[in-house]
C-alpha positions as CSV (number, residue, x, y, z in Angstrom):
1,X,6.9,14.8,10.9
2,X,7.1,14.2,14.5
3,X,3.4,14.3,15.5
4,X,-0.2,13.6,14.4
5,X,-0.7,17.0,13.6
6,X,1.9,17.1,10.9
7,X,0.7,13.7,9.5
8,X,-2.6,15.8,9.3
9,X,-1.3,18.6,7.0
10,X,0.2,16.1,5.1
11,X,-2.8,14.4,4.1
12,X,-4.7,17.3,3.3
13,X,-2.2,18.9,1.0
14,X,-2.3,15.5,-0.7
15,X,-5.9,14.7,-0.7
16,X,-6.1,17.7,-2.3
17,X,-3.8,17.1,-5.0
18,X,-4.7,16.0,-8.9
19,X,-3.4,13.2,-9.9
20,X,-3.1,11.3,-6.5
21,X,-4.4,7.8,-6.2
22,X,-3.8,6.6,-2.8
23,X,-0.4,7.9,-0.5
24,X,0.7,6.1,2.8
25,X,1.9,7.7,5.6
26,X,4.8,6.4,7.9
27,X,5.7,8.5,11.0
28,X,8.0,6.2,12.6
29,X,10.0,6.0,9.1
30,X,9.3,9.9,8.3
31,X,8.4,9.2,5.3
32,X,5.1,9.0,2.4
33,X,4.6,7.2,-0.5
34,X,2.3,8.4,-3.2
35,X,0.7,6.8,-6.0
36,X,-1.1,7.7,-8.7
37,X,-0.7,9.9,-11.9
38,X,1.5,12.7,-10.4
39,X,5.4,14.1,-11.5
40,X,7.2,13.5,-7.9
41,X,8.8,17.2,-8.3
42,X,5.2,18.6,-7.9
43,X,4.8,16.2,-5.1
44,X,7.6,17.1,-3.2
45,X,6.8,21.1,-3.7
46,X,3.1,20.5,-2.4
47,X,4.4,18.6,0.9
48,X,7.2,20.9,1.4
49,X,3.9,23.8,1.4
50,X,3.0,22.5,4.8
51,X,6.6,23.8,6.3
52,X,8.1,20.6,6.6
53,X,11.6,19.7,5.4
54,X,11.0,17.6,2.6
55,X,13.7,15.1,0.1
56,X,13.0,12.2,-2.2
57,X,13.9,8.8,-0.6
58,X,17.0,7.4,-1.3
59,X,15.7,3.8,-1.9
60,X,14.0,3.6,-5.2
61,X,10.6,2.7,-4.6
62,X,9.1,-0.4,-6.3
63,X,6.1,0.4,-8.9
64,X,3.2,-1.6,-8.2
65,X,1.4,-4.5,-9.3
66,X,-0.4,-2.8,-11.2
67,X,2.9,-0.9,-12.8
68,X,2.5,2.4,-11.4
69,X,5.6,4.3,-10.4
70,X,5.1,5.3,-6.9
71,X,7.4,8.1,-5.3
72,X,8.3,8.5,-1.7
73,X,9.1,11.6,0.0
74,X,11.1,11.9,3.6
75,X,9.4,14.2,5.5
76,X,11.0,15.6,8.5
């Protein structure tokens, strides 16, 4: 992501997706986490829809307090 306009198709992909709770966007890092009731592979595929390069983060990302997983994707 190097511009608004990518954060933008980003978030409608995901607002649009079942499952999704909340996600957080980070352009400086490149990267969004998503939480909520979703398997990160189907994540991943709907982000990578909007023609961005797409991979899982390599840090784990911490569940929670309330103990939901969530998964981050680098977007590029």
């Amino acid at each position: 992501m190097s511009c608004q306009g990518c954060v933008g198709a980003v978030q409608r992909v995901l607002g649009k997706m079942d499952g999704v709770e909340s996600f957080d966007i980070d352009l400086k890092e490149q990267k969004v986490t998503v939480k909520g009731n979703v398997q990160p592979e189907a994540v991943l595929q709907t982000v990578s829809k909007t023609g961005k390069k797409t991979s899982f983060w390599e840090a784990e990302a911490p569940a929670d307090p309330e103990g939901k997983p969530a998964e981050t994707v680098a977007v590029a």
